[in-house]
LUMZANU-174261 format. One record per residue (C-alpha): residue in one letter; y, x, z. Coordinates in pm, whole numbers, padded with zeros to 5 digits, always signed. Each point is the difference from the previous one (the first is absolute). Layout:
% residues N
aYXZ
...
This chain:
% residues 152
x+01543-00792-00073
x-00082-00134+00385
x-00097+00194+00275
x-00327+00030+00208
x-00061+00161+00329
x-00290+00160-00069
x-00237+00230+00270
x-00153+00318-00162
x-00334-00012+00038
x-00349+00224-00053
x-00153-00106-00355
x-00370+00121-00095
x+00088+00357-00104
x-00134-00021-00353
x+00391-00025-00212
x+00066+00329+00183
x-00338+00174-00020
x-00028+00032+00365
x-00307-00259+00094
x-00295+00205+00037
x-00227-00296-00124
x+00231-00055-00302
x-00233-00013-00315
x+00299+00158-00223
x+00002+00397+00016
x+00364+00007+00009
x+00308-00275+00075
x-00084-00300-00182
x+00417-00014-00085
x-00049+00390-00153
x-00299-00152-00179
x+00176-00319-00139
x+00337+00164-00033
x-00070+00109-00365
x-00190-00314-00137
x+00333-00214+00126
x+00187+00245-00179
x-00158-00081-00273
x+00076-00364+00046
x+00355+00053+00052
x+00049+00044+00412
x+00070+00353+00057
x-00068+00089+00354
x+00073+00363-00021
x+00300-00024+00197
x-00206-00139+00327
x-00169+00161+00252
x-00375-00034-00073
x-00077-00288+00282
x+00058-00358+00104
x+00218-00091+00287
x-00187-00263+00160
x+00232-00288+00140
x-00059-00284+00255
x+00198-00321-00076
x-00224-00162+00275
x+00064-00269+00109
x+00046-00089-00355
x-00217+00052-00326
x+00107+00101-00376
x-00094-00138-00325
x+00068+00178-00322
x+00130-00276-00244
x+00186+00135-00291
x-00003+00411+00024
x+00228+00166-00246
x-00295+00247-00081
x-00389-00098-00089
x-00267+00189-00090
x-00344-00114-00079
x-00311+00175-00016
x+00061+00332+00097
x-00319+00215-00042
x+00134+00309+00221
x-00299+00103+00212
x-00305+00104-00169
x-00308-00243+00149
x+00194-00295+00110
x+00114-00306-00209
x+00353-00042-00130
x+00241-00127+00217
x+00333-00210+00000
x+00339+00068+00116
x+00360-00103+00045
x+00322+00110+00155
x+00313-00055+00058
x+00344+00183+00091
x+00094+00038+00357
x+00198+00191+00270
x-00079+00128+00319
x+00274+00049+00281
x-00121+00252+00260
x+00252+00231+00273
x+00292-00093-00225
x-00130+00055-00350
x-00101-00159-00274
x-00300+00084-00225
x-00095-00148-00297
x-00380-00120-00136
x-00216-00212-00067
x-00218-00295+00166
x-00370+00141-00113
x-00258-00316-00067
x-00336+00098-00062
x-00151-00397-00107
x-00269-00036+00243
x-00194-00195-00273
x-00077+00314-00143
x-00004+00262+00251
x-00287+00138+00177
x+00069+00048+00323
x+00281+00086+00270
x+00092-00339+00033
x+00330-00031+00187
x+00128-00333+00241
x+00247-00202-00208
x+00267+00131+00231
x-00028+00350-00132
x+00218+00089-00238
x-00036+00352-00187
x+00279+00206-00155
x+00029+00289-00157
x+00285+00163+00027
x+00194+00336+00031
x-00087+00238+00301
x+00146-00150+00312
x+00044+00281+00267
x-00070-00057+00334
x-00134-00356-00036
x-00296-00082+00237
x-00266-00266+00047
x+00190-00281+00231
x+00305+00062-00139
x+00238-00325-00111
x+00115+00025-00349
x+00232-00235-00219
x-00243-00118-00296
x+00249-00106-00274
x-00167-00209-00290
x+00073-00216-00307
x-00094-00331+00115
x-00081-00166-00347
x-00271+00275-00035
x-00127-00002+00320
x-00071-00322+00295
x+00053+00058+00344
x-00064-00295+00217
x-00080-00051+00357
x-00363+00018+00102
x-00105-00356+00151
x-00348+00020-00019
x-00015-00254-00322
């Protein structure tokens, strides 16, 4: 695994429930949580959120994640959508907590669009972790492509 500094930073609100405009009546991760189940990624042992994490200046490409699944019909109204992930750790005041990269594929998502810089985990509860804060981002890079942003 290689290591990222990575800036915590405010996400839309809808994979924790808390977005007032979210279209989901609860957290979209409680509402997926049983269909990946189903699929074979159990997520019970994660708090019920992403941790959204800057790489800026530099961008991410999922290329080979150890875990896809397609065409996940888990809101009622809205099409199907795709997914991946992929192991990780996150390094914050000293400690180490396991999870997972979280990849909605914007190809079949319907909104909530995130820059390409944004990475979101879910992991286990983190206390006392704050927006701003510098985290270590550790990630498998044959799953995942980090690469400088140059504009091209």
């Amino acid at each position: 695994m290689h290591a990222y500094k990575a800036i915590v930073t405010e996400g839309h609100g809808v994979a924790s429930g808390r977005a007032e405009d979210s279209p989901y009546p609860d957290s979209s991760i409680k509402m997926q949580t049983p269909y990946f189940k189903d699929k074979g990624i159990d997520l019970d042992s994660y708090y019920a959120a992403t941790l959204n994490l800057s790489v800026a200046p530099y961008t991410f490409k999922m290329v080979k994640p150890e875990f896809t699944v397609n065409s996940v019909d888990w809101a009622e109204g809205f099409p199907a959508e795709d997914f991946s992930f992929s192991k990780c750790e996150i390094l914050f005041d000293g400690k180490t907590y396991g999870g997972l990269v979280y990849y909605p594929h914007p190809e079949t998502k319907i909104g909530h669009f995130h820059s390409q810089s944004l990475i979101e985990v879910i992991t286990q509860y983190i206390p006392d972790i704050e927006y701003g804060n510098e985290v270590e981002l550790k990630i498998n890079e044959e799953e995942i492509e980090i690469k400088l942003n140059n504009g091209g």
